[in-house]
N, C-alpha and C positions, 0 to 999 in steps of 0.2 A: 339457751342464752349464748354459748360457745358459738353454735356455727352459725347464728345472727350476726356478731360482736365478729367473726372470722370474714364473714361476708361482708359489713359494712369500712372493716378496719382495711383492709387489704394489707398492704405493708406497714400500716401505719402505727407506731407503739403504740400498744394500750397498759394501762395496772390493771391488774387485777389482785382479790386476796382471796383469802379461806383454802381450802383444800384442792381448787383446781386450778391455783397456782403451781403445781406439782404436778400434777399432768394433763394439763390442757392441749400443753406442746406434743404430746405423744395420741393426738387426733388433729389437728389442727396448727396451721402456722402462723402464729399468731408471734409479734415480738414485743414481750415482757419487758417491763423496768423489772419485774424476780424472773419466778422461775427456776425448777428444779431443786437443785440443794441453796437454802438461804447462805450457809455457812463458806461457799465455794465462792461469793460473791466477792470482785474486787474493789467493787467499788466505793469509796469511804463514807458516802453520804445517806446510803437508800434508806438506813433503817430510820434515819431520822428523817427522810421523807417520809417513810413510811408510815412514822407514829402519826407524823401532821396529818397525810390525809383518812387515816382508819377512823383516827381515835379525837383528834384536833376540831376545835369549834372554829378557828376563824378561817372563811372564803378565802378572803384576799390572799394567807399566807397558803392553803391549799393550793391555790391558781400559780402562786409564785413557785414552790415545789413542781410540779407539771410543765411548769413553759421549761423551766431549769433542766430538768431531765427528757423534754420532747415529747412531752406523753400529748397523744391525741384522742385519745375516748377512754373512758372508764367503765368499768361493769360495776354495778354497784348493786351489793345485796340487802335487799329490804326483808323484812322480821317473818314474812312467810314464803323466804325463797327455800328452794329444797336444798341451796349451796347447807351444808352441814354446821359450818362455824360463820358465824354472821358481825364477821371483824368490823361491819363497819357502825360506826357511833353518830350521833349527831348530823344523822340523814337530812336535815332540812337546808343544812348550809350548801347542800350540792347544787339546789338552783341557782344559787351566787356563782357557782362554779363554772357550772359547762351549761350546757344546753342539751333538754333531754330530744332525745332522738329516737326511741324503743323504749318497748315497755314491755313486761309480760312474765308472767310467772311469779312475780316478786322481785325480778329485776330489772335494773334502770341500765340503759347505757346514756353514758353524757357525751357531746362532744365538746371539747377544749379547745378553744380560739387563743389563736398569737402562739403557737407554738409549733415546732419545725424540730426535725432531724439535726438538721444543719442550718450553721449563720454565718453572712458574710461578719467580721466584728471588725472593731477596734482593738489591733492585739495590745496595745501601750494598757488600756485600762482592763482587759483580760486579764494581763499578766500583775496590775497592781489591785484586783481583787482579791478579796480575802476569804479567808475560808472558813463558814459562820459557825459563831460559836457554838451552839446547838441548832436543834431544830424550827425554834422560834424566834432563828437570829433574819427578821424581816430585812430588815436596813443592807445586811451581806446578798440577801439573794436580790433585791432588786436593784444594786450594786450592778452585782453580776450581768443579769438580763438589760441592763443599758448599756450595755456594751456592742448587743446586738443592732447590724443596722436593716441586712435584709436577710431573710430565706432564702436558703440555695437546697436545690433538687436534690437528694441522693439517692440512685437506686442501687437495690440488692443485686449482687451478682456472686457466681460461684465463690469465685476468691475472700469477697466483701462488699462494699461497698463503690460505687463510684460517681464521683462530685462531676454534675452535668453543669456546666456553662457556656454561654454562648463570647461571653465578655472577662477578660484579664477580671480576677479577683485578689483582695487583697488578702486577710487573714482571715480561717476558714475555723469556726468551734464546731467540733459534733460532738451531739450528745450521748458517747461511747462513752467505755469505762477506758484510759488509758493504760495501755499494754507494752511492754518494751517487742511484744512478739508482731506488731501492727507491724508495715511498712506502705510509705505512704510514699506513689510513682506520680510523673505524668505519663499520658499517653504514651509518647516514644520511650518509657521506661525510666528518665530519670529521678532522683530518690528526691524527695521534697522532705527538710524540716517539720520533725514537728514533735510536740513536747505536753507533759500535763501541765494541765491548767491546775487552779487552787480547789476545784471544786471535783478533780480527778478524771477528766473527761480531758478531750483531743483538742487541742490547738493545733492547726497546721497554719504554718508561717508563710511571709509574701517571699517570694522566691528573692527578693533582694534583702535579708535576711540573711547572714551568715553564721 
């Protein structure tokens, strides 16, 4: 199911859970919302994505989790996969979810629509979102995701990442964990703004912006 899920995801984030969350990445390059050690995680929200989409019965708020974090397919383990721990509950809402793509073994890959690495946004309502109460706080995450207006390209390169445009953009969200150790250039080097958002991910600011 790995090197399916590796092949069809190419760069693209996937979730995954159970035990090869741990070392999928040590075969395969694949990029997690986990991964590795849970506890080294910075980022404030996952584990409450996390409950929603293992353990959590409603689509809608699963889908809302996923766009929120950039996830684009999931691996999902069914009751006679060989994966060891079979975290996930309430298998039937995943049709509401994504769209299955693969099958085999006892696992589903889904893919998930309307969701991207990166967003051109609106920073004014970026920055007046709020950061949901728990993980069932619906009304905060689709708050949030209306803030988005379009997808913007990013590819992986040694360093990090880098934001492809052909056209001046305005405020840039990626679905990163916010780092003071990030630095965020243009081309010719110079340092661009950019700050966490409420949901603990990247904002980068319009250059006119000070």
């Amino acid at each position: 199911s790995l090197a399916v899920l590796s092949e069809i995801a190419k760069d693209g984030r996937v979730f995954l859970s159970g035990s090869t969350v741990f070392w999928a990445n040590a075969f395969y390059d694949l990029s997690q919302v986990r991964g590795g050690v849970d506890k080294a995680s910075i980022h404030p929200l996952w584990d409450h994505a996390v409950y929603q989409l293992r353990e959590g019965k409603d689509p809608v708020l699963a889908l809302a989790w996923l766009q929120t974090l950039g996830v684009e397919y999931v691996l999902v383990h069914g009751p006679v996969s060989v994966e060891s721990y079979h975290d996930f509950r309430n298998l039937e809402k995943w049709n509401s979810v994504g769209q299955e793509i693969w099958q085999g073994g006892g696992d589903i890959i889904y893919k998930i629509s309307g969701t991207s690495l990166a967003w051109e946004v609106n920073s004014e309502k970026v920055k007046s979102a709020k950061k949901p109460r728990d993980g069932k706080d619906l009304a905060a995450l689709e708050y949030y995701l209306s803030a988005r207006k379009f997808p913007v390209q990013v590819l992986p390169i040694k360093e990090g990442y880098e934001i492809v445009s052909e056209e001046p953009m305005s405020a840039v969200q990626i679905n990163i964990n916010f780092s003071k150790m990030w630095k965020v250039t243009t081309k010719e080097g110079k340092g661009v703004k950019f700050e966490k958002d409420s949901f603990g991910q990247i904002l980068i600011l319009p250059q006119s912006e000070k």
